[in-house]
C-alpha positions as CSV (number, residue, x, y, z in Angstrom):
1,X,-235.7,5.5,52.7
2,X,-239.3,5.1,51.3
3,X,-238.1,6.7,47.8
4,X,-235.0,3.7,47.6
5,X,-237.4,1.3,48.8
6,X,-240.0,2.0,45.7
7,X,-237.3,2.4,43.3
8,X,-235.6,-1.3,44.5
9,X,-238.0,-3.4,41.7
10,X,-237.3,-1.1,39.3
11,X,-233.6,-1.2,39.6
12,X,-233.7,-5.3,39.3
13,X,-235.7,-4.9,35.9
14,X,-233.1,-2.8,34.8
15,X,-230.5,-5.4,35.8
16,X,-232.9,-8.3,34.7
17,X,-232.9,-6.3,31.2
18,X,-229.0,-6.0,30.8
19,X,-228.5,-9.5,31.8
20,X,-230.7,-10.5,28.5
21,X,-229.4,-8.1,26.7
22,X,-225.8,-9.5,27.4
23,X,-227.0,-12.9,27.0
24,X,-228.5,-12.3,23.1
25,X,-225.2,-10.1,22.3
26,X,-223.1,-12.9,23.2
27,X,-225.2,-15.5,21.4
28,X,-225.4,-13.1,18.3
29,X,-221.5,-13.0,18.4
30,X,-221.1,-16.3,18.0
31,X,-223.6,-16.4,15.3
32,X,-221.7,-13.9,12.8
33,X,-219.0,-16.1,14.0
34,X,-220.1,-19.2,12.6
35,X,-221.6,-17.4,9.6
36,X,-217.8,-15.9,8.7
37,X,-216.2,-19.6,9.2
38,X,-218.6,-20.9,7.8
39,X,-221.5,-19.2,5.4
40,X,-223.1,-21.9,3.1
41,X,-223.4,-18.6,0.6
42,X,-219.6,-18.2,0.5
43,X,-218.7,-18.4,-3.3
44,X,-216.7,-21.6,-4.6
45,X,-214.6,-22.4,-7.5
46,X,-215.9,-23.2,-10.6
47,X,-216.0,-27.1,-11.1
48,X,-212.7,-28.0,-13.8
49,X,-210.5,-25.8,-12.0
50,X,-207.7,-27.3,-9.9
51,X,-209.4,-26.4,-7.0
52,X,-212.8,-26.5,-7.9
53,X,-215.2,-26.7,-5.3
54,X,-213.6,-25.3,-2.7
55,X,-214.5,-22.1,-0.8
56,X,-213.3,-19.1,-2.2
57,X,-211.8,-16.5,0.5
58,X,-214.7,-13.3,1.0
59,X,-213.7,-11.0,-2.2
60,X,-211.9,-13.2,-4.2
61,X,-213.2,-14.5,-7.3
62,X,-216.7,-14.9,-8.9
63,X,-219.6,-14.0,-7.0
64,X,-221.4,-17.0,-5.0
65,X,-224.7,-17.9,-5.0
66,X,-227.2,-15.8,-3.0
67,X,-229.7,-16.3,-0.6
68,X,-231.9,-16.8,-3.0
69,X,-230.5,-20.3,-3.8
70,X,-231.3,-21.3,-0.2
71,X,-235.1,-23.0,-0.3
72,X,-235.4,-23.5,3.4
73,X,-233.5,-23.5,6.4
74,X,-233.6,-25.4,10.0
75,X,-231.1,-25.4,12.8
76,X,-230.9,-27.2,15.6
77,X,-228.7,-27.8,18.5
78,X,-227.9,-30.9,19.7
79,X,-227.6,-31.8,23.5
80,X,-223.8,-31.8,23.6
81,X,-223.9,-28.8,21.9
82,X,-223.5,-30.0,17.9
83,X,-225.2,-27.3,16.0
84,X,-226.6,-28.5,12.2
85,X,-227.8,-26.5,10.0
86,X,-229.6,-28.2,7.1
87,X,-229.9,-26.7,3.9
88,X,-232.6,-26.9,1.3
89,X,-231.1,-25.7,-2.4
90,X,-233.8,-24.4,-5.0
91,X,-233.6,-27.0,-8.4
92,X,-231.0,-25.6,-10.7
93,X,-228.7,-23.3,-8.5
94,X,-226.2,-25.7,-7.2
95,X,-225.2,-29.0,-8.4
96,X,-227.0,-30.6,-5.4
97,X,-230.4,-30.8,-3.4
98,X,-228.9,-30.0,0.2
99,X,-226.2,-28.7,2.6
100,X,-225.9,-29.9,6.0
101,X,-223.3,-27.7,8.0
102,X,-222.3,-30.1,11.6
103,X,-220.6,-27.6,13.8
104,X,-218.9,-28.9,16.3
105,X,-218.5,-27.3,19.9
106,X,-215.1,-26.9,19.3
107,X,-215.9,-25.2,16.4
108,X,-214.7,-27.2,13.8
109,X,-217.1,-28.3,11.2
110,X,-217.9,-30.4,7.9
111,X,-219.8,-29.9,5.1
112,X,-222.4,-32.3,3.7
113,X,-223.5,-32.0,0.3
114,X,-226.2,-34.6,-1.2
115,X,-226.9,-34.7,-4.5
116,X,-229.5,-37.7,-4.8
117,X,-227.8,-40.9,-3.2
118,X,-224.6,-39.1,-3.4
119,X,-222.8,-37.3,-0.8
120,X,-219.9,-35.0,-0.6
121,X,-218.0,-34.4,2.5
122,X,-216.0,-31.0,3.0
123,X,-213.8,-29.4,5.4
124,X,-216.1,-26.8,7.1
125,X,-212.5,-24.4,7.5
126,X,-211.2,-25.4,4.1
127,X,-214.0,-26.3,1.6
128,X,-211.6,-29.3,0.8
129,X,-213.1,-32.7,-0.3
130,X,-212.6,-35.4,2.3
131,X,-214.6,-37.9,1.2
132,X,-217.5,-38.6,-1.6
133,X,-219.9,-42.1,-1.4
134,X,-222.7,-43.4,-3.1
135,X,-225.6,-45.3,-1.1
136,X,-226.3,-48.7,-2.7
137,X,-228.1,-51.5,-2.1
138,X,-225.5,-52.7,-0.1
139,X,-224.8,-49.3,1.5
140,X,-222.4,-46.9,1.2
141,X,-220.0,-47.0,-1.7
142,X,-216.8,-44.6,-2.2
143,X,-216.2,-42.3,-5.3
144,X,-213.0,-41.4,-6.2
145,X,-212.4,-37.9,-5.9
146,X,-209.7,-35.4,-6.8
147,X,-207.4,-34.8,-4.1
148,X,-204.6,-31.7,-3.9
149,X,-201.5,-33.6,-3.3
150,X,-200.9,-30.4,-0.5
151,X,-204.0,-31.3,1.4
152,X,-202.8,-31.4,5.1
153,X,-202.9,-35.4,6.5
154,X,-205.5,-34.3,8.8
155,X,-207.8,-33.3,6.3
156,X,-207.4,-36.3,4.7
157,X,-208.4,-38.9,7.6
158,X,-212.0,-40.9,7.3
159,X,-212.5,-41.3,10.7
160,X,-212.6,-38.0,11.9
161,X,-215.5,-37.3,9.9
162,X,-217.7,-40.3,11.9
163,X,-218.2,-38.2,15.2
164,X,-220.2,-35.2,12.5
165,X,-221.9,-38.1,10.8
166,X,-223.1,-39.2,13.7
167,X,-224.3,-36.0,14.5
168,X,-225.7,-35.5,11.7
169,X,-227.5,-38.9,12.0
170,X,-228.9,-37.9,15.3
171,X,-230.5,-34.8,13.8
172,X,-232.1,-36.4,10.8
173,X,-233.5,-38.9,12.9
174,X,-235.2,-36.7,15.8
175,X,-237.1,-35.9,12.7
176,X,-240.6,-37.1,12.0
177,X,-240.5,-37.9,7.6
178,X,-243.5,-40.2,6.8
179,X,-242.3,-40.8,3.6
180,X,-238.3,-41.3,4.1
181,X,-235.9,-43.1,6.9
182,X,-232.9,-41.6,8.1
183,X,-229.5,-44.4,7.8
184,X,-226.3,-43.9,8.6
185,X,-223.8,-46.1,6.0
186,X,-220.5,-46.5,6.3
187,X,-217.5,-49.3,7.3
188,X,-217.3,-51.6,9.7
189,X,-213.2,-51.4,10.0
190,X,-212.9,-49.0,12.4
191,X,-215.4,-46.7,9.8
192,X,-212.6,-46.9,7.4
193,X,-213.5,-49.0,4.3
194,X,-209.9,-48.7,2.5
195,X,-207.3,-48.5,5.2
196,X,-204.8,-48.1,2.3
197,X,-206.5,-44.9,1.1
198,X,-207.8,-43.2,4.2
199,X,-208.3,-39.8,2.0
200,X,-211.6,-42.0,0.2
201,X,-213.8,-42.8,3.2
202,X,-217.0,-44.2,2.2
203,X,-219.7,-42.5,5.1
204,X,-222.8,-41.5,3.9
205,X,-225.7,-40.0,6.1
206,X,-229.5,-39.0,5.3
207,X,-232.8,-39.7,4.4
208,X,-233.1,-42.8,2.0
209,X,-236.9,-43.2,0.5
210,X,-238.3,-46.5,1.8
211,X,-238.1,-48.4,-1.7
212,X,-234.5,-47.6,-1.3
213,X,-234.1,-48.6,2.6
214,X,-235.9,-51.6,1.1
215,X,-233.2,-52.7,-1.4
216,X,-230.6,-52.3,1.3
217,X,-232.1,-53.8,4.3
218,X,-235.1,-56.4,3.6
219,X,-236.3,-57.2,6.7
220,X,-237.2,-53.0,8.0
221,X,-240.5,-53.2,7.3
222,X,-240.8,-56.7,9.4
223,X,-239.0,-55.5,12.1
224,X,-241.1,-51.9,11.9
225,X,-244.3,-54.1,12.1
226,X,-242.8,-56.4,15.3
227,X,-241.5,-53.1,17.1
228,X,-245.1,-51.5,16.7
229,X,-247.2,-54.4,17.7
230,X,-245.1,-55.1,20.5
231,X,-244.8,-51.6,22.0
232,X,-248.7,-51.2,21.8
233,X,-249.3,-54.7,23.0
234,X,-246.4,-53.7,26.4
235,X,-248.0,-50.0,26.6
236,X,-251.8,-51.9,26.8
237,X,-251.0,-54.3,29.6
238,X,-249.6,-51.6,31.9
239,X,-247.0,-53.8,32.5
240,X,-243.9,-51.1,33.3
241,X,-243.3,-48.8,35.8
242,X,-240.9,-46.3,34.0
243,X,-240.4,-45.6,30.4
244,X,-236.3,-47.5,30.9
245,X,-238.8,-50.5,32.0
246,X,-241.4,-50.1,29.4
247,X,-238.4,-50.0,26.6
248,X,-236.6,-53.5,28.3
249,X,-239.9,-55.2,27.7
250,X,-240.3,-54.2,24.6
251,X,-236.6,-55.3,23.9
252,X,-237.1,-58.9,25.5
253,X,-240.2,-59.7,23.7
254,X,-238.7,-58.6,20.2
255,X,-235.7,-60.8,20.9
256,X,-238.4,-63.8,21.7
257,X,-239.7,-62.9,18.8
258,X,-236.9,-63.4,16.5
259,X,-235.1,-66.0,17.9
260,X,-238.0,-68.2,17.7
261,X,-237.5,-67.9,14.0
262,X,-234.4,-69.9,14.0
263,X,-232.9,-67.2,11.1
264,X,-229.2,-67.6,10.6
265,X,-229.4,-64.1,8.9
266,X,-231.4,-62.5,11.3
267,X,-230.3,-62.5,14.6
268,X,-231.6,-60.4,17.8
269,X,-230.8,-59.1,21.4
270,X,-226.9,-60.5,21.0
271,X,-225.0,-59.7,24.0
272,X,-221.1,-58.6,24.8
273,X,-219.1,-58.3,27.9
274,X,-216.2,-55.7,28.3
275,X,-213.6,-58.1,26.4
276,X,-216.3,-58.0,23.8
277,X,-217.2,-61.6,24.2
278,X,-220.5,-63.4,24.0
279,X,-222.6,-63.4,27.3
280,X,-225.7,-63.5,28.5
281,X,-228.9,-61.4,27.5
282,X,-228.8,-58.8,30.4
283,X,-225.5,-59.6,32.0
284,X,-224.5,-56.9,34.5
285,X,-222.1,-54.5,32.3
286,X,-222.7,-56.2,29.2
287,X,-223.5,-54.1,25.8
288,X,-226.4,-55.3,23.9
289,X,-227.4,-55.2,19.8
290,X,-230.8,-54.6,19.0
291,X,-231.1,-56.3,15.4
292,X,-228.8,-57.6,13.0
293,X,-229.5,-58.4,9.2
294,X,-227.4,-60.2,6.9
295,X,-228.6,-58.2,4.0
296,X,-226.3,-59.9,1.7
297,X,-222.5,-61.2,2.0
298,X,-220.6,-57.9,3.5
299,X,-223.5,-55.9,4.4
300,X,-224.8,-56.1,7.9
301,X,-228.2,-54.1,8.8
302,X,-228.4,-52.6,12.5
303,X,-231.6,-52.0,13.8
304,X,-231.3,-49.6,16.5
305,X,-234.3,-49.4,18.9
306,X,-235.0,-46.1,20.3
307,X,-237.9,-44.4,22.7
308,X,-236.5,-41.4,23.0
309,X,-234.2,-39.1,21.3
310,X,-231.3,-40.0,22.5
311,X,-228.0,-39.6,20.3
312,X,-226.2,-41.9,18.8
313,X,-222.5,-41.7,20.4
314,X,-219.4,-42.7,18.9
315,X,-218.2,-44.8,21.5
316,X,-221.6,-46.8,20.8
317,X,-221.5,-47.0,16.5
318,X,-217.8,-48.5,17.1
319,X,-219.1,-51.3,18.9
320,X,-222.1,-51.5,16.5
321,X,-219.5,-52.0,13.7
322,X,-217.4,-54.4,15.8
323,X,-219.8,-56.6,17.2
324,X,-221.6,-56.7,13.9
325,X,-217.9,-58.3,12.3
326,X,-217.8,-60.6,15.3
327,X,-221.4,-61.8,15.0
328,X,-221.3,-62.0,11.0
329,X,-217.6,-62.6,9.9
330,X,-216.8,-60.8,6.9
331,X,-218.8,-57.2,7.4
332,X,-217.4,-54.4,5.9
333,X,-220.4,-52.3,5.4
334,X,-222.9,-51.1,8.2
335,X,-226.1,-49.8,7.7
336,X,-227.5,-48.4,11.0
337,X,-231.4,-47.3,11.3
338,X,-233.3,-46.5,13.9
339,X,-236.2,-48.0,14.7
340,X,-239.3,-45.7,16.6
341,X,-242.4,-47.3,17.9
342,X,-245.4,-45.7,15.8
């Protein structure tokens, strides 16, 4: 009885062990998982060829770049489970700068190659091109692309790309970059810019240098300088109770703020009810816009206000894009940053 007694801790190590052991197998499955669907080494077709570009099936064809291509690597798990991997590609051995691989937790993914302000979206299953944009002054601007006329219709649809851009978005801005700001560019109509050729989205998502971000949206570095002054003036008085309270205060004196300006072009704290009609600031149910620019005719800014790190949904960039079209008739581009007290 003793001897069962003095072996009973030892037996739960051994069980404690396994259970670990079973945990890091499975998560090592799914890693060679995702690495066979989708390996950022896998070789591609030469560019010229009818299907250059796209991912060449393991065996076939050339050999692809090594490891040796890759300058850096990061991964991350977002909390509903997106998994990014970002991608940093030495000068010279791929005709662009970085990969970003959003992996859904379905398990379908998209590729996101950037090539200075350019941006080429793949099929993470495929390697097919779904969409290609430039980001402008006045946001994000689509590039015609070759298109196999076999590419299956739902390869071909813009806005099933958003919900990856967005996740992408989220992981860019979690990040802490001094010297560049994360945006998120794309349409207002429904995140489709051409309706009549839904195969040439225009989304674009990824760290803009500040000059840049300043072309595009004038009024960031004002509305940086109110959001800081503001959250260290709120933070001082000790006027909050939780950090949901501290960032309402913050919200209501930003909105003072602006609207005391009396700028058709620049408008603050704009509320909508459930029919998506104008209400009251803080009406019960009612979705609320941080800050709007009208950066010029067809581009509206959005500054989104955020404390925390919470991600930006898809559910919540529609009604961005809507309300932005309602407030400022004739949007068809969005530019959405965030905006983090310093």
């Amino acid at each position: 009885m003793r001897q069962r007694d003095s072996l009973h801790p030892d037996v739960a190590a051994v069980k404690g062990l396994l259970a670990r052991a079973a945990i890091d197998l499975e998560a090592l499955r799914l890693e060679r998982t995702l690495r066979r669907k989708f390996s950022p080494d896998q070789p591609r077709a030469p560019a010229g060829q009818p299907d250059g570009g796209q991912w060449i099936p393991s065996g076939g064809g050339e050999s692809g770049s090594s490891e040796s291509d890759v300058a850096s690597r990061e991964q991350t798990i977002l909390d509903d489970g997106t998994r990014v991997l970002s991608l940093r590609i030495r000068s010279g051995r791929r005709d662009y700068e970085r990969q970003d691989i959003v992996t859904a937790p379905d398990g379908q993914s998209r590729i996101f190659e950037t090539s200075g302000l350019t941006q080429t979206i793949r099929d993470g299953e495929t390697g097919a091109v779904l969409g290609r944009s430039t980001f402008t002054s006045t946001g994000a601007e689509p590039e015609a692309f070759a298109q196999p006329a076999f590419a299956p219709p739902a390869v071909t649809a813009g806005a099933a790309i958003v919900e990856f851009a967005l996740g992408l978005y989220t992981f860019y801005a979690q990040r802490s970059d001094p010297y560049n700001r994360t945006v998120l560019g794309l349409s207002a109509q429904e995140f489709v810019p051409n309706p009549q050729n839904a195969a040439n989205p225009a989304i674009w998502v990824g760290p803009v240098t500040q000059t840049m971000l300043d072309a595009a949206c004038k009024r960031n570095g004002q509305v940086e300088k109110i959001t800081n002054q503001v959250t260290r003036r709120v933070r001082a008085s000790g006027r909050y109770r939780t950090a949901q309270d501290l960032a309402n205060r913050v919200h209501f004196e930003i909105h003072q703020i602006v609207k005391d300006m009396y700028d058709p072009n620049f408008k603050s704290e704009i509320s909508f009810d459930a029919a998506q009609n104008l209400t009251r600031y803080g009406a019960p149910g009612s979705v609320r816009l941080d800050l709007l620019e009208r950066s010029v005719p067809g581009t509206t800014c959005i500054y989104d206000y955020k404390a925390g790190n919470s991600k930006l949904t898809l559910r919540r960039a529609r009604t961005l894009a809507t309300m932005a079209n309602m407030y400022f008739p004739g949007t068809v581009r969005i530019i959405v940053t965030q905006v983090k007290p310093r």
